[in-house]
C-alpha positions as CSV (number, residue, x, y, z in Angstrom):
1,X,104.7,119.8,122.2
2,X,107.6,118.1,123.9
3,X,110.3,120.5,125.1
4,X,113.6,120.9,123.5
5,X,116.6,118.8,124.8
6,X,113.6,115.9,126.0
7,X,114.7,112.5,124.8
8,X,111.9,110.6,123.0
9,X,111.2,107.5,121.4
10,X,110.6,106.6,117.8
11,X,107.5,104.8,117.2
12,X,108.3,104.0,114.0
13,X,111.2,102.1,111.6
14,X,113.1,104.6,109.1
15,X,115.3,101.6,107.2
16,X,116.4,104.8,105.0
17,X,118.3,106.2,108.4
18,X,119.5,102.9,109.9
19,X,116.9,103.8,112.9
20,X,113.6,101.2,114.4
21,X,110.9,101.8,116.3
22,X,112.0,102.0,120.3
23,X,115.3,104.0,119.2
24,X,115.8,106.9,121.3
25,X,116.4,110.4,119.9
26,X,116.6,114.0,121.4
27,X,114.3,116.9,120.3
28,X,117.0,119.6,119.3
29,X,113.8,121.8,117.8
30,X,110.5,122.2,117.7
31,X,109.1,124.2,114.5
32,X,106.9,127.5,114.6
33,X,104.3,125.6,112.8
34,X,103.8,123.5,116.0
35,X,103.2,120.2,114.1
36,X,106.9,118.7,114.2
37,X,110.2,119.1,115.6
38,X,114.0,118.1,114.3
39,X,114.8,114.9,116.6
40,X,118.7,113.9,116.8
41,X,119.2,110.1,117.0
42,X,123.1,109.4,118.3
43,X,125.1,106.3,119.2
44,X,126.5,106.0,122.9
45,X,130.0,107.7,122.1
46,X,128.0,110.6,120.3
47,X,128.0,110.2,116.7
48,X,125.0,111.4,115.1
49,X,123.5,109.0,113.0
50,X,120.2,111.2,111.7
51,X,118.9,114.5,112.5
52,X,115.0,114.4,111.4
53,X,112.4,116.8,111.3
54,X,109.2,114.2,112.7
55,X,105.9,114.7,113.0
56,X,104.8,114.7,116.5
57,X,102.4,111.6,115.6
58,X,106.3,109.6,114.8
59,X,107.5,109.6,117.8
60,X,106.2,109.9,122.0
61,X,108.2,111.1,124.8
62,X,110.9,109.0,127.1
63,X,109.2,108.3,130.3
64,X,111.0,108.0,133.3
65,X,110.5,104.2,134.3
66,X,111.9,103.3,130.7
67,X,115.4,102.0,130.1
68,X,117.2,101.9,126.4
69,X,118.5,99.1,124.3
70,X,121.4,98.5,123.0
71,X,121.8,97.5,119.4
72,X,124.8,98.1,117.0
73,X,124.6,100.4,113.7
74,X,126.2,102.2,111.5
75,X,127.1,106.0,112.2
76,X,126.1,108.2,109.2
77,X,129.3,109.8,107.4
């Protein structure tokens, strides 16, 4: 289980949420069931473009050598 608040990356696409592979998100929960948790993806001013719930197997953590990429998108309304 990755803790709460951990950023993560998606492994991947979801076309239906604007959001690829190698997008970063944040874990906001983790469910009691212990087999997903509800990942925020954001743009860099902090719009939220999707909140998820993901199976564990959907994304892996951020690790600390790793450096996002900037890409341009459309903020969900």
């Amino acid at each position: 289980m990755i803790p709460e608040y951990s950023s993560v990356v998606l492994l991947e696409d979801r076309p239906d949420e604007g959001l690829r592979s190698g997008d970063v998100g944040v874990v906001v929960h983790n469910y009691a069931s212990g087999d997903r948790a509800e990942v925020e993806f954001m743009t860099l001013n902090g719009d939220t473009i999707a909140v998820l719930p993901l199976p564990f197997s959907a994304f892996r953590a951020a690790s600390q050598n790793e450096i996002p990429h900037v890409r341009s998108v459309e903020a969900a309304e």
